[in-house]
N, C-alpha and C positions, 0 to 999 in steps of 0.2 A: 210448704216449709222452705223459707231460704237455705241458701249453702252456709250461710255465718252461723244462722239459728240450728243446725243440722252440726255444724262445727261443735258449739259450745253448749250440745243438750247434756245438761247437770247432771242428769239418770244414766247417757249412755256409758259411764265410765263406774263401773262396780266392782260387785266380786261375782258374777252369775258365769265366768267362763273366762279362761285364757287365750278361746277362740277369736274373743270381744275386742282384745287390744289389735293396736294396728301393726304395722309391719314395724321392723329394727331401721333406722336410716342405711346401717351398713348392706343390710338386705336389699333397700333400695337400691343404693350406689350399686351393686353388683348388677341389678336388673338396668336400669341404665346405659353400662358399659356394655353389657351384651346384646345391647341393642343395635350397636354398630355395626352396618356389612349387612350381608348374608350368611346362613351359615345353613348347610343341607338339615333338611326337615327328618322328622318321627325320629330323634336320638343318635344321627352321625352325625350329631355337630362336636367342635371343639371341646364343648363347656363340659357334654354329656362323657366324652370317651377322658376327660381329666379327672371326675367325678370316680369313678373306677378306684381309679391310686385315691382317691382325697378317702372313702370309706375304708381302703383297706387297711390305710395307716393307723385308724380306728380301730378296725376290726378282722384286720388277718387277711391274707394275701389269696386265700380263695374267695374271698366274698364277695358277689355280683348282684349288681344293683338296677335295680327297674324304677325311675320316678314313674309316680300318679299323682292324678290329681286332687284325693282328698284320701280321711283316712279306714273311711268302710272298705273302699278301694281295695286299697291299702291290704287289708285283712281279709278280703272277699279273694281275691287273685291270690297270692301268698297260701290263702287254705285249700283253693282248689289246685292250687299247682300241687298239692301234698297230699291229694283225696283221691280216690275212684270214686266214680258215682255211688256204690254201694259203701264207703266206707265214711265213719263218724269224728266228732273232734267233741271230745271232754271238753268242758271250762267251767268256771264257777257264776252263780247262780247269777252273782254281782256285774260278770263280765260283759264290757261294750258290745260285743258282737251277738250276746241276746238279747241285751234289756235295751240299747238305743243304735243299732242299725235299721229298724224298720222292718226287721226277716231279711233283708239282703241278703243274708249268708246263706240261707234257706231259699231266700225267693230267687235268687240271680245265681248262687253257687250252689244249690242242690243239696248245701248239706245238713246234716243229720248233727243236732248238737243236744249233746248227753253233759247236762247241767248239774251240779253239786252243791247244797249246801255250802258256803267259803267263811267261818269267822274271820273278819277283816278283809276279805277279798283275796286270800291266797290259798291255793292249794299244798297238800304237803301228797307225799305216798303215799300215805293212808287215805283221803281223800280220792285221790285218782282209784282207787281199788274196789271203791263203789260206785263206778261205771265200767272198767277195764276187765268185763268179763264178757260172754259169750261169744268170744273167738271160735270158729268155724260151724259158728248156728245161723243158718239159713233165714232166720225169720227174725233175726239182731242187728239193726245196723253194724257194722263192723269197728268199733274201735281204733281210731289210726293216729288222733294228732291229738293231743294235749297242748289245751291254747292258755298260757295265762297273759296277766297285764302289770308291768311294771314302769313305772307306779299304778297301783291299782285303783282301779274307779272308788274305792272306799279312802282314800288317802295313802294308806299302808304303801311300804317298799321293801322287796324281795331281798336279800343279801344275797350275794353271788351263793354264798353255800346253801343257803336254800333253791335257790333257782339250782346249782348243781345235783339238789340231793331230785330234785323233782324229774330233771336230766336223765339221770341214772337210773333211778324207776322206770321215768318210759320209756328209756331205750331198752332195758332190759324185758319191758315185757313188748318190745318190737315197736312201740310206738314212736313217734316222731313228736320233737316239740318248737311249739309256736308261740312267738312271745308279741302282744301285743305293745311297744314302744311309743305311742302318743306321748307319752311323757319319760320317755325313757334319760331324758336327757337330766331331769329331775332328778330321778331316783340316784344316779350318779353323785349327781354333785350332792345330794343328799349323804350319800358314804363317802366321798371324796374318793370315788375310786374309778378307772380310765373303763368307756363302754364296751370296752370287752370282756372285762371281768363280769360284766350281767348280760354278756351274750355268748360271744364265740366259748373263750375260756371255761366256759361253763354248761357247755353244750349243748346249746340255742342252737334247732337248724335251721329258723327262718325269722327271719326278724321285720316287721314294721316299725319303720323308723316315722319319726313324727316331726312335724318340720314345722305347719301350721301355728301350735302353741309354743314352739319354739322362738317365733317374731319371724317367718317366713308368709310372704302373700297368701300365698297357696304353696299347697304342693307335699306330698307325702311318697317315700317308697321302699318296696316290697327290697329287701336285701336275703338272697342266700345265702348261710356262711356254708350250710352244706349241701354240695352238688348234687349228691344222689338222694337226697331230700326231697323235693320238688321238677317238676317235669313240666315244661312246654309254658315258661311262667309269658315268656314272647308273643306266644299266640295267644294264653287267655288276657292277657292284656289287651290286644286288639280286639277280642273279642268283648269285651266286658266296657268296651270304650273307653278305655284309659290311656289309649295310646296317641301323646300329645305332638301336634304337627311341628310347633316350636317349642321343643320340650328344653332349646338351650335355657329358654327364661326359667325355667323350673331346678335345671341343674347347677345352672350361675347361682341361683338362691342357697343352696344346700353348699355350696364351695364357698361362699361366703361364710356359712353358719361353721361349718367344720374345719376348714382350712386354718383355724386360728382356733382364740379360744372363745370362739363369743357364744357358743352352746352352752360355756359353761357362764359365763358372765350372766347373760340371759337366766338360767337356773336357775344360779345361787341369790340373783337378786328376787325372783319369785319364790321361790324355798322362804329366803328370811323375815319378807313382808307379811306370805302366811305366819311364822313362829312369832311376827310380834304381832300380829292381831288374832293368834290365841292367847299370847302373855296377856294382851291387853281386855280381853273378852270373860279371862277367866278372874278379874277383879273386880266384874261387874256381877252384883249381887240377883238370883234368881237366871242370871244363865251358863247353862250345863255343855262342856265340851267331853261330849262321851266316847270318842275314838283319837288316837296318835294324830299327833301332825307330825308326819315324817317327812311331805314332801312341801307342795304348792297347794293343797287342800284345807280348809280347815270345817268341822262337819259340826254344828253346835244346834240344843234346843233352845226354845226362845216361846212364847206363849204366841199363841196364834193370831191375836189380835197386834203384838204387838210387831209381827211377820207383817200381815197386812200393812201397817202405817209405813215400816222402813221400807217396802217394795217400793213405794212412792217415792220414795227418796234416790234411793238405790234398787240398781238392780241386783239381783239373787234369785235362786231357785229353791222354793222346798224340796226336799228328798224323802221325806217320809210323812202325806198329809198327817196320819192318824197318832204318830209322836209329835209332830211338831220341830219334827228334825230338819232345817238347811243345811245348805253347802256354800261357800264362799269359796271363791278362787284366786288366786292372782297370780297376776301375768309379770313377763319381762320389765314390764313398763310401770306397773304399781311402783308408788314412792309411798314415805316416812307419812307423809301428809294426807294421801288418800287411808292410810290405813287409820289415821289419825282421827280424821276427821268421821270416819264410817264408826270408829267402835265412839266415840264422845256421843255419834247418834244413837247407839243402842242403849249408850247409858241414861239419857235423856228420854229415850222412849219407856224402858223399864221402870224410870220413875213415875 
């Protein structure tokens, strides 16, 4: 396959992932610039110790920041910095780090993940309560971190006072909590509300922040807001090989994304492309949008043959073979046009 034909393949541009778009130009331009010079390797460079200030202005003046390089990373180091060998982490049944890590969490961090039923993908206290028991029984893994995802792999998004009330549960029954962020930047601009109010403020003590679906190359990282949270996050990152020799490209990316507003530009422009292609999805006759679009998701059923024909066209992923349920995504970079043009195809196929 040529680089022209490789350029302009019709199918590679869908809704099957926010993964799928390319990088932001302004993300470029900052990789670029920091390409000039030298600058000392594994995180004493420039970009890495300016990065520090750029998150805490986000997120509060304790907060210390590990980039990785992608976002099981991300979530595998962050749990084990917050685990003994013997101890477990709650999440819901939906949550990225059981149903599409690969066991990473298990297989590379050792741990013990005590899964929940979630309607919509989020936990409340009462949920947490049907794992957060057999504290000091020898033959239990131990209950320690309560991991959710905002925005959740189902579309759904936490409100600060939900993520608070969840908070205050597991700190009270000694637990520690972990907020998976891949899309945290979404759920934000979803409520119009600054990322602290669904982290720090709300008593998040470790947070994966997401960068990748954000319109960043690569690059994803493990942030503390609280210190006595997590232990030794330095060494399992070397350990776990995520400790990047020129990590300045990785953290010029992230000072680009946050330093301004272009996390939220980026967002808001994927947030609104999903809500008009479920406005536009749910005027076409025989197909069903049976969960919220609150973020950059939208989850809809569609007949299975008629799955089949549009995969050709576009790409998407089924989510549930035996409903007939997809997922459609979009990115930073979806326009008016592609959304347009994607739901005209479903109407045409449905006929």
């Amino acid at each position: 396959m040529t680089q022209a034909r490789r350029r302009h393949d019709p199918a590679a541009k869908g809704f099957a992932s926010d993964n799928y778009a390319g990088v932001h130009p302004e993300i470029l331009q900052a990789i670029v610039l920091a390409n000039e010079g030298h600058q000392i390797a594994y995180g004493d460079d420039v970009y890495t110790e300016a990065l520090q200030e750029v998150f805490r202005a986000h997120l509060g003046p304790a907060a210390q920041v590990w980039p990785v390089f992608n976002g099981t990373a991300a979530n595998v180091v962050g749990l084990r910095a917050m685990c003994a060998s013997w101890e477990a982490v709650i999440c819901a049944e939906s949550a990225h780090i059981h149903t599409d890590e690969g066991g990473a969490p298990e297989v590379t961090g050792g741990l013990k993940l005590l899964t929940v039923p979630a309607p919509g993908g989020k936990l409340t206290p009462e949920l947490i309560d049907r794992q957060a028991w057999g504290f000091g029984d020898p033959h239990r893994a131990q209950p320690k971190v309560v991991s959710i995802s905002n925005a959740t792999e189902l579309g759904t998004v936490y409100t600060p006072q939900e993520i608070k009330a969840v908070c205050d549960h597991a700190h009270q029954l000694g637990l520690l909590v972990h907020l998976d962020g891949a899309r945290v930047t979404n759920a934000a601009a979803a409520l119009d509300v600054p990322l602290r109010a669904l982290t720090t403020d709300a008593g998040v003590d470790v947070l994966s922040f997401g960068g990748t679906k954000a319109g960043l190359l690569y690059g994803e990282a493990v942030v503390v807001l609280n210190p006595e949270a997590a232990r030794g996050v330095e060494y399992i990152r070397k350990t776990a090989m995520q400790l990047s020799s020129k990590m300045r490209f990785v953290s010029a990316q992230f000072e680009a994304l946050l330093a301004g507003d272009l996390w939220l530009r980026n967002a808001r422009r994927a947030n609104a492309m999903a809500a008009r292609l479920a406005a536009a999805v749910r005027d076409i006759p025989g197909v069903e949008v049976p969960r919220p679009v609150e973020a950059n998701a939208v989850f809809a059923v569609l007949p299975k043959d008629v799955t089949v024909r549009l995969q050709k066209r576009f790409r998407f992923y089924t989510w549930d073979e035996s409903t007939g349920e997809v997922r459609w995504m979009c990115a930073f970079d979806t326009t008016e046009a592609d959304v347009d043009a994607f739901a005209a195809a479903i109407a045409e196929e449905m006929r």
